[in-house]
Biopython code that builds the backbone (N, CA, C, O; Angstrom):
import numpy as np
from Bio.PDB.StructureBuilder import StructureBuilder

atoms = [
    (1, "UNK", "N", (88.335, 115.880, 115.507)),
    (1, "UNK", "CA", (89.518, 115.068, 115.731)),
    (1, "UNK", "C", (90.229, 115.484, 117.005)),
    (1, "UNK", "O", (90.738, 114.600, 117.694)),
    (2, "UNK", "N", (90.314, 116.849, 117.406)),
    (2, "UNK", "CA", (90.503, 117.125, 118.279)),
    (2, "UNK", "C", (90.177, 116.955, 120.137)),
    (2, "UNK", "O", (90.720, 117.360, 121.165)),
    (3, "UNK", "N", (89.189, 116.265, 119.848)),
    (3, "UNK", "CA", (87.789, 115.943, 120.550)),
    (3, "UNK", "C", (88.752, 113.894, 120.895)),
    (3, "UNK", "O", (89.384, 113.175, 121.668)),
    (4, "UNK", "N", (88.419, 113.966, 120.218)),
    (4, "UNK", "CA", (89.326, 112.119, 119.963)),
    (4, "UNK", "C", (91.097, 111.823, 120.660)),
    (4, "UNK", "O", (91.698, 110.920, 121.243)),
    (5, "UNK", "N", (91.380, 113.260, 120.129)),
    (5, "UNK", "CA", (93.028, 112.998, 120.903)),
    (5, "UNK", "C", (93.234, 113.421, 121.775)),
    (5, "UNK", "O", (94.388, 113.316, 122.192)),
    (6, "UNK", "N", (92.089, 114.258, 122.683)),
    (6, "UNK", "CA", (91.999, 114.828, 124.451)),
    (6, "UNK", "C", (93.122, 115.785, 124.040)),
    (6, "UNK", "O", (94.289, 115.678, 124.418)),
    (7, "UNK", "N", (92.625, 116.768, 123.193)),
    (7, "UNK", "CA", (93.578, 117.808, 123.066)),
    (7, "UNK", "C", (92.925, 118.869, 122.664)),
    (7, "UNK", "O", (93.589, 119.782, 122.173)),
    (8, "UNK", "N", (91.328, 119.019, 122.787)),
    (8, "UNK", "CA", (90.373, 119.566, 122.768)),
    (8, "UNK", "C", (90.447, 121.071, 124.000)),
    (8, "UNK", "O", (89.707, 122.015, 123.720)),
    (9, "UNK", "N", (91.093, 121.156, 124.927)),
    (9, "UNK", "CA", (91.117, 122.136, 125.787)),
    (9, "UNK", "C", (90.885, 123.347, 125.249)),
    (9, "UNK", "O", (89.816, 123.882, 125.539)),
    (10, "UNK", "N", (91.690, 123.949, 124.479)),
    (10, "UNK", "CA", (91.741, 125.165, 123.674)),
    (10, "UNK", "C", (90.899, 125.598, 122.669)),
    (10, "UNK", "O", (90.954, 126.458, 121.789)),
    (11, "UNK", "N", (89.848, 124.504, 123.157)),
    (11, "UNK", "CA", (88.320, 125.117, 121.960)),
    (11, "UNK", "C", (87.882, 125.773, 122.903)),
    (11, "UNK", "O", (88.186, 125.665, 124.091)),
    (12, "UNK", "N", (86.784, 126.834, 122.176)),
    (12, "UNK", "CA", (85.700, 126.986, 123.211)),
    (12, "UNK", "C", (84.315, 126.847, 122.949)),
    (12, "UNK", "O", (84.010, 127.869, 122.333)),
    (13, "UNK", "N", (83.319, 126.140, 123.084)),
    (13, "UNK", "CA", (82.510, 126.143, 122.878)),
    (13, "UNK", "C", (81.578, 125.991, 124.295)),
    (13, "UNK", "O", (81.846, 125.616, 125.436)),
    (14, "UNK", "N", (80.378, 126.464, 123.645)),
    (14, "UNK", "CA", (79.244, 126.528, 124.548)),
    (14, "UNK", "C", (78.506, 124.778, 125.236)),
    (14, "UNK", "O", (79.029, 123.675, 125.077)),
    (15, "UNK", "N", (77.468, 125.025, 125.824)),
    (15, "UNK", "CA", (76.810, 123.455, 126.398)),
    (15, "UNK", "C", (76.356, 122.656, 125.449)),
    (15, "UNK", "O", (76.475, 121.439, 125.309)),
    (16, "UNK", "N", (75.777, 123.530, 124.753)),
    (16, "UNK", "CA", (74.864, 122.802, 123.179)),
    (16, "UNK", "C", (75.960, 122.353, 122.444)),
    (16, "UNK", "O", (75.746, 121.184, 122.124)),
    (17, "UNK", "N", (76.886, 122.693, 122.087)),
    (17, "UNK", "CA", (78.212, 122.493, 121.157)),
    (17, "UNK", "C", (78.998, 121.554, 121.543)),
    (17, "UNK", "O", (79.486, 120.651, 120.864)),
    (18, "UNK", "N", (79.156, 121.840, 122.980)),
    (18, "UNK", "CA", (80.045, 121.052, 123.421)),
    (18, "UNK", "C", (78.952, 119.297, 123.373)),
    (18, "UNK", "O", (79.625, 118.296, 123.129)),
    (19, "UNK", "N", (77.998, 119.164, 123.515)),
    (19, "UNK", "CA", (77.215, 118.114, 123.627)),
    (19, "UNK", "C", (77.134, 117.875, 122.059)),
    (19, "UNK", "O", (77.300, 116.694, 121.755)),
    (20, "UNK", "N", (77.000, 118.400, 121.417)),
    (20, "UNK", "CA", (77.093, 117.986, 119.949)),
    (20, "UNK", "C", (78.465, 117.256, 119.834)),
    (20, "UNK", "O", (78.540, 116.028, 119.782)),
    (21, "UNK", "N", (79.591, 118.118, 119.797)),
    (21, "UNK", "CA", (80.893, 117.789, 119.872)),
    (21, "UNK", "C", (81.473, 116.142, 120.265)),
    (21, "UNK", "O", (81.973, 115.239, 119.595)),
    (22, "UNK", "N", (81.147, 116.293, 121.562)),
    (22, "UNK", "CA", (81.414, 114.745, 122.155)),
    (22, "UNK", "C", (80.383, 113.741, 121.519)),
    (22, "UNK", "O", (80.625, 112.590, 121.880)),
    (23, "UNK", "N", (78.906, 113.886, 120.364)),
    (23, "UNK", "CA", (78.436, 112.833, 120.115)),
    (23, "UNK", "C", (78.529, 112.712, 118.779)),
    (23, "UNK", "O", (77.980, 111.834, 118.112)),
    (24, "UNK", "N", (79.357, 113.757, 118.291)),
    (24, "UNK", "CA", (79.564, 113.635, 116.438)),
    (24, "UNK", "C", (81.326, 113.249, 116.409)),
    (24, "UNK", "O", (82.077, 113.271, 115.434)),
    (25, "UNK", "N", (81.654, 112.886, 117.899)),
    (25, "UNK", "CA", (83.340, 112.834, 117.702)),
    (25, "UNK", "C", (83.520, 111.513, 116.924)),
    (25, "UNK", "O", (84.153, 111.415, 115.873)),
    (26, "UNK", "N", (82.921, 110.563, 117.533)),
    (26, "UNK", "CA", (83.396, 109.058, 117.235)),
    (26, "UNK", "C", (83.131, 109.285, 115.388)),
    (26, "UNK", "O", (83.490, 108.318, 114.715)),
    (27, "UNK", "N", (82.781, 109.999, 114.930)),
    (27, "UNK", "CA", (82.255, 109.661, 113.225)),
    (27, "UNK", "C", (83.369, 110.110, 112.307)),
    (27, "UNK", "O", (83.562, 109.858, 111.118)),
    (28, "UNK", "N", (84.283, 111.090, 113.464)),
    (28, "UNK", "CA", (85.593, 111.566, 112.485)),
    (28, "UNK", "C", (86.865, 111.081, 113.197)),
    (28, "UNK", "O", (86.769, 111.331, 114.399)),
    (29, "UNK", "N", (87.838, 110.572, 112.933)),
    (29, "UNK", "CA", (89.324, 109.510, 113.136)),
    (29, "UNK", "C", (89.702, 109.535, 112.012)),
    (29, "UNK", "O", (89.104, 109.881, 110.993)),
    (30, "UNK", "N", (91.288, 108.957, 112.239)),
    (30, "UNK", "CA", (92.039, 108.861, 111.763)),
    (30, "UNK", "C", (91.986, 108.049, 110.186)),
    (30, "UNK", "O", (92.774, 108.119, 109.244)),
    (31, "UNK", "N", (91.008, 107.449, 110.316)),
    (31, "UNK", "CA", (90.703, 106.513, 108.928)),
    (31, "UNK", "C", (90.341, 107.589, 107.988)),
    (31, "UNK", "O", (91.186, 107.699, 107.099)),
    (32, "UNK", "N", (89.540, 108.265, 107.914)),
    (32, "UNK", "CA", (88.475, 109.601, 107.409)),
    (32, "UNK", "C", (88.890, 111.062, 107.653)),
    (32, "UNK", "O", (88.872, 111.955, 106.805)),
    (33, "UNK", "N", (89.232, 111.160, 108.821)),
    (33, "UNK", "CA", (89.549, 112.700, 109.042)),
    (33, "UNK", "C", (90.188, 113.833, 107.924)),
    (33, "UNK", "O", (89.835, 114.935, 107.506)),
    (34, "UNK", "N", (91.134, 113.066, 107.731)),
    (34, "UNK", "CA", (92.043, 113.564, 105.963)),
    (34, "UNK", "C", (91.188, 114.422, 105.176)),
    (34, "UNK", "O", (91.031, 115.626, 104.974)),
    (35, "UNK", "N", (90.496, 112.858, 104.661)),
    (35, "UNK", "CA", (89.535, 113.058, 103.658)),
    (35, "UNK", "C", (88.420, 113.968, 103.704)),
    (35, "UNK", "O", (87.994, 114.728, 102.835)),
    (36, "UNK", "N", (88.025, 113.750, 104.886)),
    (36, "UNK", "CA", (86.917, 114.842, 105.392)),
    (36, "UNK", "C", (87.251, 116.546, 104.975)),
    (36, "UNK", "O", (86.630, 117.379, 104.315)),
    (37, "UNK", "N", (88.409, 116.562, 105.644)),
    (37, "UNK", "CA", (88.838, 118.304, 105.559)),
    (37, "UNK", "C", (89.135, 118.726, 104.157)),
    (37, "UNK", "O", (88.757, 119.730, 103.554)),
    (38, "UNK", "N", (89.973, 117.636, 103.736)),
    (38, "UNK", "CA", (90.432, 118.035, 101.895)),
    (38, "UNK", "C", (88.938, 117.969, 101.174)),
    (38, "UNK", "O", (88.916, 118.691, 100.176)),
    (39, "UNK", "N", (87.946, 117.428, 101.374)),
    (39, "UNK", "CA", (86.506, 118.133, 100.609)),
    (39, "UNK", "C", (85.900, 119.321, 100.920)),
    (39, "UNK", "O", (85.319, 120.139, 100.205)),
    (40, "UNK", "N", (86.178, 119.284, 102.388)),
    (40, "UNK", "CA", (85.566, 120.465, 102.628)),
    (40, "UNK", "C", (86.798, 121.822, 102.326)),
    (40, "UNK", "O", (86.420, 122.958, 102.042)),
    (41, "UNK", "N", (87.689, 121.594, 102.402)),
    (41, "UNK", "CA", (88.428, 122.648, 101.581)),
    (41, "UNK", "C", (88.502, 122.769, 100.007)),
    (41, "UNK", "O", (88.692, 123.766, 99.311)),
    (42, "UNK", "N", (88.265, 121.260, 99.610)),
    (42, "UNK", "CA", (87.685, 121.912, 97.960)),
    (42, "UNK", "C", (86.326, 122.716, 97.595)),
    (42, "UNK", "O", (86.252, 123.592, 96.734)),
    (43, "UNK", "N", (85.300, 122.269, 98.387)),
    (43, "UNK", "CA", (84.441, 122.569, 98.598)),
    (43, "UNK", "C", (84.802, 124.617, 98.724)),
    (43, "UNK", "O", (84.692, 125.503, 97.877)),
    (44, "UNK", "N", (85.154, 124.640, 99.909)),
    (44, "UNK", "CA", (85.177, 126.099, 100.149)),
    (44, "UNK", "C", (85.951, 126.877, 98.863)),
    (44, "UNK", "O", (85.584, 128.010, 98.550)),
    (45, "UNK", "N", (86.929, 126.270, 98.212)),
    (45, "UNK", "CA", (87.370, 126.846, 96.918)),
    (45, "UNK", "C", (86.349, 126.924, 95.562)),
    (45, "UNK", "O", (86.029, 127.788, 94.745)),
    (46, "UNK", "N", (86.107, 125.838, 95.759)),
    (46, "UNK", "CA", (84.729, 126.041, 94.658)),
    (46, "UNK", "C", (83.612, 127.186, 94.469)),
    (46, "UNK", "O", (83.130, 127.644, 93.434)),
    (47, "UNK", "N", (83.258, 127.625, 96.395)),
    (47, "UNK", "CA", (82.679, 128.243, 96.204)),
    (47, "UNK", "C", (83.124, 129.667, 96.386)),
    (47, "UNK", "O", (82.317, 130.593, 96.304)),
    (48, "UNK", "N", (84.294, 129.834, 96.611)),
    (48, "UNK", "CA", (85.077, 131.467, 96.407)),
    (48, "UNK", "C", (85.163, 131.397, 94.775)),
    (48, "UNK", "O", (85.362, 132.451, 94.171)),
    (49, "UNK", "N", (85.012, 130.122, 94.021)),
    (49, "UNK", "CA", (85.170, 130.792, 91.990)),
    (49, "UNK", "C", (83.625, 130.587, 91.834)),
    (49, "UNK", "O", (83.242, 130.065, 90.788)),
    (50, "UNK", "N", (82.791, 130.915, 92.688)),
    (50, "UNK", "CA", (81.682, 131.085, 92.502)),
    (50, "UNK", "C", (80.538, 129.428, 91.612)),
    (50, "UNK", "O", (79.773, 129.370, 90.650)),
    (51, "UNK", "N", (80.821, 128.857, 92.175)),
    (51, "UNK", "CA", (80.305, 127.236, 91.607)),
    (51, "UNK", "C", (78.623, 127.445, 92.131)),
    (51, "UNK", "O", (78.184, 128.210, 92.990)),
    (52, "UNK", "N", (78.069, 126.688, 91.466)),
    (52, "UNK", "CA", (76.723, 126.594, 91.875)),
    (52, "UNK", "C", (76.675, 125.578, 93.178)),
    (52, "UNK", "O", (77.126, 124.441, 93.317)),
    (53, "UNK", "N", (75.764, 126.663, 94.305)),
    (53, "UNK", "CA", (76.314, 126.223, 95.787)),
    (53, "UNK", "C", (75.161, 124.640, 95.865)),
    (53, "UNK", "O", (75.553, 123.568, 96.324)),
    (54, "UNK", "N", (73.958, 124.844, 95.386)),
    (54, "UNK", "CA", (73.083, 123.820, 95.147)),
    (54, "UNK", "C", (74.227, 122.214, 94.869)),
    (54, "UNK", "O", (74.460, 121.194, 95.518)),
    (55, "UNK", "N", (74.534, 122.611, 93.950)),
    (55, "UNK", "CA", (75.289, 121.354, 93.390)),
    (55, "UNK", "C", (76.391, 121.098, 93.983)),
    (55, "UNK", "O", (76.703, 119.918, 94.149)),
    (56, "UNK", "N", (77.180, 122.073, 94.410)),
    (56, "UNK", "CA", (78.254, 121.882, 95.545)),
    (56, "UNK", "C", (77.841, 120.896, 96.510)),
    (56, "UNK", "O", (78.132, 119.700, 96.537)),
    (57, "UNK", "N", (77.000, 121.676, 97.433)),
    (57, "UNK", "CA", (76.374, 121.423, 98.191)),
    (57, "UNK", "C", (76.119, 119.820, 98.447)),
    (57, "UNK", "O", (76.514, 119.171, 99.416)),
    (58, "UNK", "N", (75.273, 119.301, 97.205)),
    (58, "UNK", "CA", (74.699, 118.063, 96.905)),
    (58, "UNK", "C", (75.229, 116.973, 96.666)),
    (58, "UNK", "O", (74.805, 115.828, 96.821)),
    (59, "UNK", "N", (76.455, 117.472, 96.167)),
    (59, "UNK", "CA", (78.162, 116.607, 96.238)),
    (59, "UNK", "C", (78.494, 116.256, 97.701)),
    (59, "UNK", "O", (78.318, 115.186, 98.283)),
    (60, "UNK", "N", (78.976, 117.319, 98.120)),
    (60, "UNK", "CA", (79.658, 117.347, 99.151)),
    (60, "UNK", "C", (78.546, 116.372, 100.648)),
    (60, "UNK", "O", (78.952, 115.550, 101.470)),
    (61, "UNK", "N", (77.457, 116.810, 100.497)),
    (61, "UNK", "CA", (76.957, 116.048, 101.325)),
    (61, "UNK", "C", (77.020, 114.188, 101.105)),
    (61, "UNK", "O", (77.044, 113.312, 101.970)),
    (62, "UNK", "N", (77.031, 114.092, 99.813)),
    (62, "UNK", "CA", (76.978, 112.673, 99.070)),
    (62, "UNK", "C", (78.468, 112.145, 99.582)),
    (62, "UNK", "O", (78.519, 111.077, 100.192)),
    (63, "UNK", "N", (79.196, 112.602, 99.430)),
    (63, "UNK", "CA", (80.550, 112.703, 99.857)),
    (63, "UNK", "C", (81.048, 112.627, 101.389)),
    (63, "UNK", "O", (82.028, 112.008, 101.804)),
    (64, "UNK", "N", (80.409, 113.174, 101.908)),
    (64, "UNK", "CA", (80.058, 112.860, 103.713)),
    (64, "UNK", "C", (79.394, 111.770, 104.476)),
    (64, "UNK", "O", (79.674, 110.948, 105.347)),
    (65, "UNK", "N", (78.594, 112.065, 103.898)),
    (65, "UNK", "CA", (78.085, 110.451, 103.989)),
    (65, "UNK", "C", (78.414, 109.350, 103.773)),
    (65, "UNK", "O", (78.043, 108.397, 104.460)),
    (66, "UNK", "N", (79.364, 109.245, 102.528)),
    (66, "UNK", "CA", (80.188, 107.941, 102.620)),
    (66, "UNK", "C", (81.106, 108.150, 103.470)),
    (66, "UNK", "O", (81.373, 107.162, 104.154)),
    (67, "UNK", "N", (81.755, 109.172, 103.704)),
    (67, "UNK", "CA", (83.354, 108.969, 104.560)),
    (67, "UNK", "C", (82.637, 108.598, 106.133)),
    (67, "UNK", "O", (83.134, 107.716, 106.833)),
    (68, "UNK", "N", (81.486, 109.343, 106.553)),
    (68, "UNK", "CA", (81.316, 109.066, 108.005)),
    (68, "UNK", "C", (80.645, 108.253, 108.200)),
    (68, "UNK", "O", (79.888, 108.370, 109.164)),
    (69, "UNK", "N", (80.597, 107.005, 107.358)),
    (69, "UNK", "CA", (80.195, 105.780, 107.471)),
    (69, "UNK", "C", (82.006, 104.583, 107.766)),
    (69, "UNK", "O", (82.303, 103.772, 108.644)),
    (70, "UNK", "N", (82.591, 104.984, 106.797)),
    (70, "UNK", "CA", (84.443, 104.400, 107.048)),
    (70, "UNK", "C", (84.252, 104.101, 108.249)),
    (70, "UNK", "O", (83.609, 104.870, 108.964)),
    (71, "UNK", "N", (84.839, 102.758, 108.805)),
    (71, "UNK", "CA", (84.732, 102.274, 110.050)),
    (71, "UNK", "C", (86.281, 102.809, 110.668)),
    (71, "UNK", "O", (87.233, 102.994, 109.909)),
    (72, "UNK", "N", (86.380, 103.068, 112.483)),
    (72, "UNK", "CA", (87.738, 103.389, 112.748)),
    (72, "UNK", "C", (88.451, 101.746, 112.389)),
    (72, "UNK", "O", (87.998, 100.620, 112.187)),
    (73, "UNK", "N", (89.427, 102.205, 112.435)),
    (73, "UNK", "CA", (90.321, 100.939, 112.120)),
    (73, "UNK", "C", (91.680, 100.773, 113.197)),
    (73, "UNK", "O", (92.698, 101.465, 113.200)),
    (74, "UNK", "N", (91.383, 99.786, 113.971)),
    (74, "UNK", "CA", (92.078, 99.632, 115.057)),
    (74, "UNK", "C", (93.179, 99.117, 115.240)),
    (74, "UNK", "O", (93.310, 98.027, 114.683)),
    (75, "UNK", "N", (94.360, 99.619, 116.028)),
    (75, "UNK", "CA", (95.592, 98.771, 115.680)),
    (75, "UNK", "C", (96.481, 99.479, 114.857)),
    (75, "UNK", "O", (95.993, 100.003, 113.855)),
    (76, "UNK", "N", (98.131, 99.653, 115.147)),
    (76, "UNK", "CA", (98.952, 100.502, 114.625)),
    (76, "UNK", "C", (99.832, 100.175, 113.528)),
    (76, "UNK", "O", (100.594, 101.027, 113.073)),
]
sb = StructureBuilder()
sb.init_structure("model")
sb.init_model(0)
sb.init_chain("A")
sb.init_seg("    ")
for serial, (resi, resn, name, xyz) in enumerate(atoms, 1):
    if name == "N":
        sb.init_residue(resn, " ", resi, " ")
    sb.init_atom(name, np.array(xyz, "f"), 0.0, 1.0, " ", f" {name:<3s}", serial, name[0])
structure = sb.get_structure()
């Protein structure tokens, strides 16, 4: 998201990263972004009470896949 609002300066990443970065940006906005982080922070709680990471895992990807499909939605 950071990448999207040209406020990206204060990362640092390498050539490979940074080229990843700019071609996985358009898939996370404002429609999704939310949603995105609040799984992956349930996600990371799940697996500090020790959850089976398989099945975590298998969620959470199922779960990604729908959100980074959400189209941006244009207009304020």
């Amino acid at each position: 998201m950071l990448v999207n609002t040209h406020n990206d300066g204060p990362l640092k990443k390498q050539e490979l990263e940074e080229k990843f970065v700019r071609n996985f940006a358009p898939f996370i906005h404002e429609s999704n972004g939310v949603e995105i982080f609040e799984r992956l922070e349930k996600a990371i709680k799940n697996i500090e009470r020790n959850a089976n990471p398989k099945i975590l895992f298998y969620e959470l990807s199922l779960h990604m896949m729908r959100l980074l499909k959400v189209k941006r939605k244009f207009g304020h």
